[in-house]
PyMOL Python script that loads the backbone (N, CA, C, O; Angstrom):
from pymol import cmd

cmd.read_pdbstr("""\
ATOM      1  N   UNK A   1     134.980-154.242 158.740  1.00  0.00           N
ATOM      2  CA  UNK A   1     135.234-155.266 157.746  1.00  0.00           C
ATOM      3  C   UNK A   1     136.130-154.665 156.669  1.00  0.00           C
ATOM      4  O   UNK A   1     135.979-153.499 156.307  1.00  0.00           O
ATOM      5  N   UNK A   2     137.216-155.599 156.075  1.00  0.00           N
ATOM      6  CA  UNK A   2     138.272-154.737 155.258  1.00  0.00           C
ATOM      7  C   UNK A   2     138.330-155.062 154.016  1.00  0.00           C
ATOM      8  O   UNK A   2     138.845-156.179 154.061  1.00  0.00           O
ATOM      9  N   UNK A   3     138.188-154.881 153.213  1.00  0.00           N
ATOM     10  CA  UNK A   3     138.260-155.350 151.261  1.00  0.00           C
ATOM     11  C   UNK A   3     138.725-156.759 151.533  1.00  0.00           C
ATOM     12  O   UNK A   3     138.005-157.711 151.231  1.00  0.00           O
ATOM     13  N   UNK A   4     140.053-156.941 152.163  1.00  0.00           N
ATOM     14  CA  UNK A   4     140.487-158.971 152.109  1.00  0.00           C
ATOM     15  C   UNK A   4     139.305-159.725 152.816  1.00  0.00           C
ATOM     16  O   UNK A   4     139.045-160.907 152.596  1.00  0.00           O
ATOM     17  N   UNK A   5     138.618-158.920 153.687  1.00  0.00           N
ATOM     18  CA  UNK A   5     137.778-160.058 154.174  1.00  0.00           C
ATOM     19  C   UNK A   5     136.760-160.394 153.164  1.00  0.00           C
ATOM     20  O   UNK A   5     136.353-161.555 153.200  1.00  0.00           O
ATOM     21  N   UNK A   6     136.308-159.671 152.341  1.00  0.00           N
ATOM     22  CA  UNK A   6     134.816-159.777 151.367  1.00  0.00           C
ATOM     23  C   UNK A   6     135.812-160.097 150.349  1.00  0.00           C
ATOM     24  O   UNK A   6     135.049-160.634 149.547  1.00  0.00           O
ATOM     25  N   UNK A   7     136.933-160.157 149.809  1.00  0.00           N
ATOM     26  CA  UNK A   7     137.816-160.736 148.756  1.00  0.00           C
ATOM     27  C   UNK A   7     137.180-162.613 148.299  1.00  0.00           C
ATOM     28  O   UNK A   7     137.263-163.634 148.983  1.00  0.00           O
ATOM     29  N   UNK A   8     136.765-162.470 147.326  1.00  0.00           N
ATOM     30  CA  UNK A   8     136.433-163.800 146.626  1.00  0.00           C
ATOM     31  C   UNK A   8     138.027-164.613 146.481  1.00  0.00           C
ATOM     32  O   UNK A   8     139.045-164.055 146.071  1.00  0.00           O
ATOM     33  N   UNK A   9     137.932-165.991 146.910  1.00  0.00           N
ATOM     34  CA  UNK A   9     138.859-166.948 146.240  1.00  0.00           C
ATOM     35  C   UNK A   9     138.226-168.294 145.458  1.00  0.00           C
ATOM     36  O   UNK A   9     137.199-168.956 145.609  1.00  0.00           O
ATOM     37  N   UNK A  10     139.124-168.340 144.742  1.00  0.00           N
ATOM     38  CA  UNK A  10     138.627-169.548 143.705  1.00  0.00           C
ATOM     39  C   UNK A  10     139.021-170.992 144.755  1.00  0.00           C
ATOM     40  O   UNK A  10     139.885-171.276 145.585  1.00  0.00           O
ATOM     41  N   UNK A  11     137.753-171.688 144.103  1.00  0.00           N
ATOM     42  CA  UNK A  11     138.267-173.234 144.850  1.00  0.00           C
ATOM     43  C   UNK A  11     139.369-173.504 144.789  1.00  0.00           C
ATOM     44  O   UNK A  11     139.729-173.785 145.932  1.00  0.00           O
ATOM     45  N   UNK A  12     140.424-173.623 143.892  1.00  0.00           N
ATOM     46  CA  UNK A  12     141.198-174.304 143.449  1.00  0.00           C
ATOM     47  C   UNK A  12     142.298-173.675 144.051  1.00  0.00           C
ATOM     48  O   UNK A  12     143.292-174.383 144.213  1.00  0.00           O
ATOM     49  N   UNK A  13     142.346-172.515 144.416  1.00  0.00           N
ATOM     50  CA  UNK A  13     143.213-171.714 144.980  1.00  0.00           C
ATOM     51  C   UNK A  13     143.161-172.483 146.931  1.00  0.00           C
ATOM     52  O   UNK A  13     143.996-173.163 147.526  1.00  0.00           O
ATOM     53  N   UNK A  14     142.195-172.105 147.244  1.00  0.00           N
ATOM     54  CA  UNK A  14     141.390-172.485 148.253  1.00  0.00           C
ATOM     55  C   UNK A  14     141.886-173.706 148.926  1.00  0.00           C
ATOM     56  O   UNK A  14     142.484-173.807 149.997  1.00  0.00           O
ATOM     57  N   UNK A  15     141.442-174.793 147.911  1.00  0.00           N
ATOM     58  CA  UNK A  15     141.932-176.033 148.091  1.00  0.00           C
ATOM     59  C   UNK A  15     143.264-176.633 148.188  1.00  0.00           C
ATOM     60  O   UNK A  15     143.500-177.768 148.601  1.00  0.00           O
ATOM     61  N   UNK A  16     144.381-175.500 147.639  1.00  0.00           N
ATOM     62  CA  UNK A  16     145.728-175.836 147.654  1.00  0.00           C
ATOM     63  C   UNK A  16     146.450-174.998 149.121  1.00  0.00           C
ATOM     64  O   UNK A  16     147.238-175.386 149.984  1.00  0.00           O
ATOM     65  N   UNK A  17     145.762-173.739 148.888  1.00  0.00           N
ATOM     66  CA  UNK A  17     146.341-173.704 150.485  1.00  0.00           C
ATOM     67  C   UNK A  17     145.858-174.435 152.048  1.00  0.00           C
ATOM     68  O   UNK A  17     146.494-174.432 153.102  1.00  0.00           O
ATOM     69  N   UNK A  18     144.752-174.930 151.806  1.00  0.00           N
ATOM     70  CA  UNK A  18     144.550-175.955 152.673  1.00  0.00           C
ATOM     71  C   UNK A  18     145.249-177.585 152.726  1.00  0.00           C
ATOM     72  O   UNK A  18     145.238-178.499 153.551  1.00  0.00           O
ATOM     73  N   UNK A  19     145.787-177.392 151.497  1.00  0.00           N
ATOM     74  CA  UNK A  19     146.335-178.532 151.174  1.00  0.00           C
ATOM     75  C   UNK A  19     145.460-180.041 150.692  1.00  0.00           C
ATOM     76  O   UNK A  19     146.056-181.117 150.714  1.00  0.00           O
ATOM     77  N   UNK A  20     144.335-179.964 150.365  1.00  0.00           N
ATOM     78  CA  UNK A  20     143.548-180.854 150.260  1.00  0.00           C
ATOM     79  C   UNK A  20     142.963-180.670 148.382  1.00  0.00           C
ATOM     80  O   UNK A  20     143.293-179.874 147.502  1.00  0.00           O
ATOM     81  N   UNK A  21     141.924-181.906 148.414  1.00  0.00           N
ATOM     82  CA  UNK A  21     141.962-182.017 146.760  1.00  0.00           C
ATOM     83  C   UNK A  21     140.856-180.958 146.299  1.00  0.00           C
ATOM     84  O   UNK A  21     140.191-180.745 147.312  1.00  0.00           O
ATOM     85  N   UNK A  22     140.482-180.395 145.520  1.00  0.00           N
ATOM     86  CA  UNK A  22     138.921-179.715 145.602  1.00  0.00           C
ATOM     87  C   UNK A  22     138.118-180.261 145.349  1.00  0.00           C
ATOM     88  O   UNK A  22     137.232-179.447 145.092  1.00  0.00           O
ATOM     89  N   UNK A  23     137.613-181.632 145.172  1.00  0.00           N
ATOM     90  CA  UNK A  23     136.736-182.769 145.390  1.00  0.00           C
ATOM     91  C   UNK A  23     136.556-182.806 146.779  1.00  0.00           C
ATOM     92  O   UNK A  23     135.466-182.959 147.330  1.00  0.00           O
ATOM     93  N   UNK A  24     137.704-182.656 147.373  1.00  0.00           N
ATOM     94  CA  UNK A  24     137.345-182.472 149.233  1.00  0.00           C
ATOM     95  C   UNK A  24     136.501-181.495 149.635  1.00  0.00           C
ATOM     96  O   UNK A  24     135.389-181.392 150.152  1.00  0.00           O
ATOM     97  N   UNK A  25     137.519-180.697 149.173  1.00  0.00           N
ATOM     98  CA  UNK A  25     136.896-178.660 149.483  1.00  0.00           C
ATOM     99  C   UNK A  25     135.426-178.665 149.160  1.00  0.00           C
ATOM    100  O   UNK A  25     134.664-178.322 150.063  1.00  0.00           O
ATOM    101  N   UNK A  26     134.742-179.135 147.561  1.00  0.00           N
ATOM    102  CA  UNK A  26     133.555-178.826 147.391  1.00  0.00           C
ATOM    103  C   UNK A  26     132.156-180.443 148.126  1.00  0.00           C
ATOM    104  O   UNK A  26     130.926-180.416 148.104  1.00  0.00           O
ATOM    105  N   UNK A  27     132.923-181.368 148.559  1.00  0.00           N
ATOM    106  CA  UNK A  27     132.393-181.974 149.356  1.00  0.00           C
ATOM    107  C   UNK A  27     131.866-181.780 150.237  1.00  0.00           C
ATOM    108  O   UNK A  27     130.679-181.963 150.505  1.00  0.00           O
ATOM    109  N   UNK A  28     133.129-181.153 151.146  1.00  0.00           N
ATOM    110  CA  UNK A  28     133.074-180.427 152.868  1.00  0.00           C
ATOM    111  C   UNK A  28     132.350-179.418 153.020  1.00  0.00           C
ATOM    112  O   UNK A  28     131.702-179.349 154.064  1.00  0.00           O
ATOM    113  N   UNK A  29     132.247-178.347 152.034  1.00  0.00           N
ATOM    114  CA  UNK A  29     131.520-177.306 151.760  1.00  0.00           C
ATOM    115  C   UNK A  29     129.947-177.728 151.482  1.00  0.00           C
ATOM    116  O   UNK A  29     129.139-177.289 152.300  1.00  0.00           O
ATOM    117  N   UNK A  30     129.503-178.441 150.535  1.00  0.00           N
ATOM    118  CA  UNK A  30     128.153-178.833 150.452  1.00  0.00           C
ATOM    119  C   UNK A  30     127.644-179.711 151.742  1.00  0.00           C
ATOM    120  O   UNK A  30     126.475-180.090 151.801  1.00  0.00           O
ATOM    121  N   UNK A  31     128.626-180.017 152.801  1.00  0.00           N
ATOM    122  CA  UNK A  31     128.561-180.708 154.047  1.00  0.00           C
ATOM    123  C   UNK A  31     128.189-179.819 154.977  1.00  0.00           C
ATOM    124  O   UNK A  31     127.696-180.053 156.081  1.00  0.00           O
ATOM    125  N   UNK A  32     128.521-178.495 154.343  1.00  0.00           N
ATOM    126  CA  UNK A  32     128.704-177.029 155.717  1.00  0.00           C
ATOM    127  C   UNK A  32     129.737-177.866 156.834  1.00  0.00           C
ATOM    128  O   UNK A  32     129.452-178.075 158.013  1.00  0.00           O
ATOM    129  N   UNK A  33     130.875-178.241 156.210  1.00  0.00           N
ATOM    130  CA  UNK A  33     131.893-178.644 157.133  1.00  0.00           C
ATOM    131  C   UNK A  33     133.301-177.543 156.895  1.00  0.00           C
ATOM    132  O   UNK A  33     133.998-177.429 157.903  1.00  0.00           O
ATOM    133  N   UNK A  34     133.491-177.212 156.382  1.00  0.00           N
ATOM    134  CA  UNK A  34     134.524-176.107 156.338  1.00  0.00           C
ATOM    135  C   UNK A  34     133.801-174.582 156.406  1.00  0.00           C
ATOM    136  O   UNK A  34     133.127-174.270 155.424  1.00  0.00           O
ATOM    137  N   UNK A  35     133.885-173.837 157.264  1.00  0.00           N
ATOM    138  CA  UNK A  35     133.524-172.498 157.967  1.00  0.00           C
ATOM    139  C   UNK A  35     134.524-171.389 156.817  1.00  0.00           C
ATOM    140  O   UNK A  35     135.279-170.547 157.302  1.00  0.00           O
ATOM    141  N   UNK A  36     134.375-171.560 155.281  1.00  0.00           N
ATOM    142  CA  UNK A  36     135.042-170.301 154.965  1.00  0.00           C
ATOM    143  C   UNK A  36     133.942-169.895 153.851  1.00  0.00           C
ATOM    144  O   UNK A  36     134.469-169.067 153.107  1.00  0.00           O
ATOM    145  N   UNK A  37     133.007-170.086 153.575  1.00  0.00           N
ATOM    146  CA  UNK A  37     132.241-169.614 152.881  1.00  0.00           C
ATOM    147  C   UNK A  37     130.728-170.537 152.948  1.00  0.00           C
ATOM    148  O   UNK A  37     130.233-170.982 153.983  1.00  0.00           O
ATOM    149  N   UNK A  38     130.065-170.705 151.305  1.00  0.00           N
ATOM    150  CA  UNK A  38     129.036-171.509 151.668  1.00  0.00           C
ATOM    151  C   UNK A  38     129.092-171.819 150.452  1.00  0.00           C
ATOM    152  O   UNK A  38     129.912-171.192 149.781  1.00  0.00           O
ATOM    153  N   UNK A  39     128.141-173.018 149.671  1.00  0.00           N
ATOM    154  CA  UNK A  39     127.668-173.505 148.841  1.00  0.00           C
ATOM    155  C   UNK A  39     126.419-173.614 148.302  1.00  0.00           C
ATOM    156  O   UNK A  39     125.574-173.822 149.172  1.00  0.00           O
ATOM    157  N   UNK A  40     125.892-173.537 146.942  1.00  0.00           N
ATOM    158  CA  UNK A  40     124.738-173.436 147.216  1.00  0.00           C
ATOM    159  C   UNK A  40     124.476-173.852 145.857  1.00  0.00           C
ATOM    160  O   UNK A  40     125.356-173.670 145.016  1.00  0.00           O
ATOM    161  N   UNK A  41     123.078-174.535 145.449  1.00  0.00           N
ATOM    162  CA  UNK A  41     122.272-175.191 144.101  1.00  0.00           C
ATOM    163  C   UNK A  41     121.423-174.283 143.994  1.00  0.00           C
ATOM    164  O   UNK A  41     121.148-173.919 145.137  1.00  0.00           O
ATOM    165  N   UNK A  42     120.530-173.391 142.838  1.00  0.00           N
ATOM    166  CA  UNK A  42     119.774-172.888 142.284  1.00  0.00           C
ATOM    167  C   UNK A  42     118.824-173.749 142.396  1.00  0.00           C
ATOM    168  O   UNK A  42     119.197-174.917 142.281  1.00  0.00           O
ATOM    169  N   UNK A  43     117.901-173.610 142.551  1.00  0.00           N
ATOM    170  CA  UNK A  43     116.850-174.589 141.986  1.00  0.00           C
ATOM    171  C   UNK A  43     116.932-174.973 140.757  1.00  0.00           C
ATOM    172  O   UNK A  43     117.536-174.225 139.988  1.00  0.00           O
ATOM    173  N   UNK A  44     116.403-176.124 140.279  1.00  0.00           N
ATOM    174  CA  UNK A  44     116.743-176.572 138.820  1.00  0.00           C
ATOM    175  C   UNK A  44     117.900-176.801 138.151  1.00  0.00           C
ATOM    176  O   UNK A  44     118.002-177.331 137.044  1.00  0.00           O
ATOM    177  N   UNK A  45     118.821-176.368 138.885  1.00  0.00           N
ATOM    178  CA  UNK A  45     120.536-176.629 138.226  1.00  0.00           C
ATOM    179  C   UNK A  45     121.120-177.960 139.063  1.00  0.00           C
ATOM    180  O   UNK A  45     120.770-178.225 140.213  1.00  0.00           O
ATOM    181  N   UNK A  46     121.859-178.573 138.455  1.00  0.00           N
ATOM    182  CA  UNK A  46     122.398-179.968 139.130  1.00  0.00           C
ATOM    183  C   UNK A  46     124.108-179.399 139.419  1.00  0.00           C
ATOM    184  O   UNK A  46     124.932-180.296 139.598  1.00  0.00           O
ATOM    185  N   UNK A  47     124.460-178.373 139.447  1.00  0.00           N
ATOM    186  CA  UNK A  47     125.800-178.071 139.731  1.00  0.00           C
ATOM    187  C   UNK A  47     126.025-176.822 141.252  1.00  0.00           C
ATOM    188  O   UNK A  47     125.203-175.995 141.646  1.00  0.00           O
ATOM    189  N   UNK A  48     127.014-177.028 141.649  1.00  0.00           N
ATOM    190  CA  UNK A  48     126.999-176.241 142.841  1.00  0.00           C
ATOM    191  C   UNK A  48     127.511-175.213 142.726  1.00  0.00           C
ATOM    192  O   UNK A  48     127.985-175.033 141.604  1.00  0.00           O
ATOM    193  N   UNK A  49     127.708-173.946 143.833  1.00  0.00           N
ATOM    194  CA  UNK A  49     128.641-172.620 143.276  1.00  0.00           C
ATOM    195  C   UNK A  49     128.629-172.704 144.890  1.00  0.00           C
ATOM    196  O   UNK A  49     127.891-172.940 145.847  1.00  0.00           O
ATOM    197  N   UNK A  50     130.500-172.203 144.394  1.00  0.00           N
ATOM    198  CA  UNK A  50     131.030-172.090 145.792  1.00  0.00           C
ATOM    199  C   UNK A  50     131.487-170.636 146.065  1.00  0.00           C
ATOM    200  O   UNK A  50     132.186-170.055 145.235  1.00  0.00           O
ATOM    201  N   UNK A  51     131.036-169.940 147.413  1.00  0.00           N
ATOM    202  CA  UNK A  51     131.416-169.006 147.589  1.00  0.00           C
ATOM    203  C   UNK A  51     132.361-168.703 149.015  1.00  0.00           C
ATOM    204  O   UNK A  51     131.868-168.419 150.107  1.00  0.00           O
ATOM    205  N   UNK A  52     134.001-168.849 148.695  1.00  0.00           N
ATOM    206  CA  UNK A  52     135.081-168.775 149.037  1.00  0.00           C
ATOM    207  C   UNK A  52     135.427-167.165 149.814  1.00  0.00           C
ATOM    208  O   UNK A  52     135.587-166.289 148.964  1.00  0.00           O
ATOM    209  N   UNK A  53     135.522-166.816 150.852  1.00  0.00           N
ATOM    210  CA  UNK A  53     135.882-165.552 151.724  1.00  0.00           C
ATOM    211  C   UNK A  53     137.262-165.480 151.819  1.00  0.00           C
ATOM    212  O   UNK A  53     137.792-166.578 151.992  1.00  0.00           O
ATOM    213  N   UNK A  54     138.109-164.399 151.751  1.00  0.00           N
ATOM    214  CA  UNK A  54     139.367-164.392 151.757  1.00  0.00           C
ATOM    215  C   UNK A  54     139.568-164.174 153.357  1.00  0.00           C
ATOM    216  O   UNK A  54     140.747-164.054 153.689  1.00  0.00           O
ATOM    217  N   UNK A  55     138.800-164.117 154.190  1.00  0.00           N
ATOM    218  CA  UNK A  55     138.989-163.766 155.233  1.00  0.00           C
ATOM    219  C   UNK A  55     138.608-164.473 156.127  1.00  0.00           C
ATOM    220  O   UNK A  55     138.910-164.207 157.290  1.00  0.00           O
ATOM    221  N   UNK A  56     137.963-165.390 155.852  1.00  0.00           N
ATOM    222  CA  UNK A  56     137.372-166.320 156.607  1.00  0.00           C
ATOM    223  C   UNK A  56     137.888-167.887 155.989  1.00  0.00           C
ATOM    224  O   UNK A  56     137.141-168.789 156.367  1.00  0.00           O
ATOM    225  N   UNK A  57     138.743-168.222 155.333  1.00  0.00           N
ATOM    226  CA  UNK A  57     139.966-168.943 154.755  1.00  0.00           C
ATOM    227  C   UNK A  57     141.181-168.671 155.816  1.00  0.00           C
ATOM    228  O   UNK A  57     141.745-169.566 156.446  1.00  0.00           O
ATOM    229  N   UNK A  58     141.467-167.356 155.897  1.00  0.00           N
ATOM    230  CA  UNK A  58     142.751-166.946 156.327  1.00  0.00           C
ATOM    231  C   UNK A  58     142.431-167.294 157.783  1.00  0.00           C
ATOM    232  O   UNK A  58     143.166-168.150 158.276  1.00  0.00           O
ATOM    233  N   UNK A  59     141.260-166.677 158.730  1.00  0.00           N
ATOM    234  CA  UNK A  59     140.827-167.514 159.564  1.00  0.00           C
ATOM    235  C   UNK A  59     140.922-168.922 160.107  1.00  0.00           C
ATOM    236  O   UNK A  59     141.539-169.354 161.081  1.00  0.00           O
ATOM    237  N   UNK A  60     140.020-169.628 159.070  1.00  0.00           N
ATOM    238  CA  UNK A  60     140.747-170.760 159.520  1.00  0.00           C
ATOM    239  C   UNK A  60     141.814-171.599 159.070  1.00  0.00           C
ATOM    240  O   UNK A  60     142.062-172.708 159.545  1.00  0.00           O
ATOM    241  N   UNK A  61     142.497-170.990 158.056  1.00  0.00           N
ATOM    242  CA  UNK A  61     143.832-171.593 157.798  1.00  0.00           C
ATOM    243  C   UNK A  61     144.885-171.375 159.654  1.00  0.00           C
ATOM    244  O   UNK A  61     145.817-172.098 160.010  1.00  0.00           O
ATOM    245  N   UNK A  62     144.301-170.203 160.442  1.00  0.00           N
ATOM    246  CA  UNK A  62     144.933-170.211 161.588  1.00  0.00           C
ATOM    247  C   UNK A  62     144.808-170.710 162.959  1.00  0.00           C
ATOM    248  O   UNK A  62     145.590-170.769 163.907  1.00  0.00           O
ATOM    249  N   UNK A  63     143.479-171.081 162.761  1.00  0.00           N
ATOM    250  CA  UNK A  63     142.763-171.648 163.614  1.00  0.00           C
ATOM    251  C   UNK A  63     142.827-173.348 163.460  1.00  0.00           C
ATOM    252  O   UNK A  63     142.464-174.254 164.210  1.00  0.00           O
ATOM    253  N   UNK A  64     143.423-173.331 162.212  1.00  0.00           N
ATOM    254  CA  UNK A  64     144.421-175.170 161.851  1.00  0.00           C
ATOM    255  C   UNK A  64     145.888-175.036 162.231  1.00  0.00           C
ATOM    256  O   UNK A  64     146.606-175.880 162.768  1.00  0.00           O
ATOM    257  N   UNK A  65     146.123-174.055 161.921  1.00  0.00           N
ATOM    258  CA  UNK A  65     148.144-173.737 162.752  1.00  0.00           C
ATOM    259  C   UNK A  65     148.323-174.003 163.895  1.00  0.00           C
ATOM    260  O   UNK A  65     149.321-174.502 164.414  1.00  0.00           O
ATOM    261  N   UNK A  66     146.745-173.478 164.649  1.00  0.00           N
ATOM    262  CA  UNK A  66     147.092-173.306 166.281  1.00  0.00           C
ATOM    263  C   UNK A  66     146.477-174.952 166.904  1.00  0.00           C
ATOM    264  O   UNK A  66     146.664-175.484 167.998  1.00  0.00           O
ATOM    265  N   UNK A  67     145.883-175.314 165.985  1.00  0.00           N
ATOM    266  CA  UNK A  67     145.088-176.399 166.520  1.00  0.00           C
ATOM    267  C   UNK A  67     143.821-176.509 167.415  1.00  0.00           C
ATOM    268  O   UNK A  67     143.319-177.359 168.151  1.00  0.00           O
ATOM    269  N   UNK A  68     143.592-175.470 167.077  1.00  0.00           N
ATOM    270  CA  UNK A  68     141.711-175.318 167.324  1.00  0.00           C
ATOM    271  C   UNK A  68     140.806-175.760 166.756  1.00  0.00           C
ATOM    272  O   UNK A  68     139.694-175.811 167.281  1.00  0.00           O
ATOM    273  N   UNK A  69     141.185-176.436 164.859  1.00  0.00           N
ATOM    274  CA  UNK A  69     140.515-176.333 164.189  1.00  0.00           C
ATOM    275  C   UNK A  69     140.607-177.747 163.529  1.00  0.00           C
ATOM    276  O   UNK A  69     141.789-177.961 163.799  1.00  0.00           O
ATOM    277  N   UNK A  70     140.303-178.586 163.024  1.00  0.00           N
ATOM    278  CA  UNK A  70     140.512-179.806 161.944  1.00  0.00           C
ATOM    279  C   UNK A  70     139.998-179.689 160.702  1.00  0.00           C
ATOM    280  O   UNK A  70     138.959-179.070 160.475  1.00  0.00           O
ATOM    281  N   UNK A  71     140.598-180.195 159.940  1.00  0.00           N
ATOM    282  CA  UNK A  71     139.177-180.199 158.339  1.00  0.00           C
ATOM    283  C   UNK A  71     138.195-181.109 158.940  1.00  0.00           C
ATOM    284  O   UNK A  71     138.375-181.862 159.897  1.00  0.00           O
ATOM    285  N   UNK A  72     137.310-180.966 158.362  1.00  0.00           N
ATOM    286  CA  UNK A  72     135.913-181.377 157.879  1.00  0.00           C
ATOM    287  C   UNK A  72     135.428-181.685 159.435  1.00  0.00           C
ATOM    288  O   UNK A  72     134.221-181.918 159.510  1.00  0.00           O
ATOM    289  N   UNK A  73     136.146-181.728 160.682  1.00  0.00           N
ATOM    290  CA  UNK A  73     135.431-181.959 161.929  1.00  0.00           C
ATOM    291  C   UNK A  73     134.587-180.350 162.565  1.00  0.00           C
ATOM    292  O   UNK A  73     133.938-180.365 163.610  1.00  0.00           O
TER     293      UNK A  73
END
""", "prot")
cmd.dss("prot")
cmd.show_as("cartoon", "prot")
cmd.util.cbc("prot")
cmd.orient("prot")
């Protein structure tokens, strides 16, 4: 495993190289429909935290090039 793969990205970053809105991104994610990180609520908190993989983004940003992959399917 190499430093880019455990590399944190911000949603917003995230969401633009996928090309989609981050209302999508943190949708799809609390869906467990996008495979690049996970989402998750604390107990007692009403807000989500997203945790974005630089390596598992880059993943499937290629695995959408080649057409293996769709959003949110």
């Amino acid at each position: 495993m190499s430093k880019s793969d455990v590399e944190r990205v911000k949603t917003k970053q995230a969401a633009e190289e996928l090309n989609i809105g981050i209302d999508s991104l943190q949708y799809l994610m609390q869906m467990e429909k996008l495979p690049i990180g996970f989402a998750y609520k604390k107990p007692g908190c009403k807000r989500y935290f997203y945790v974005i993989y630089r390596g598992l983004l880059d993943q499937y940003k290629k695995q959408l090039a080649d057409g293996t992959a769709r959003i949110g399917i």
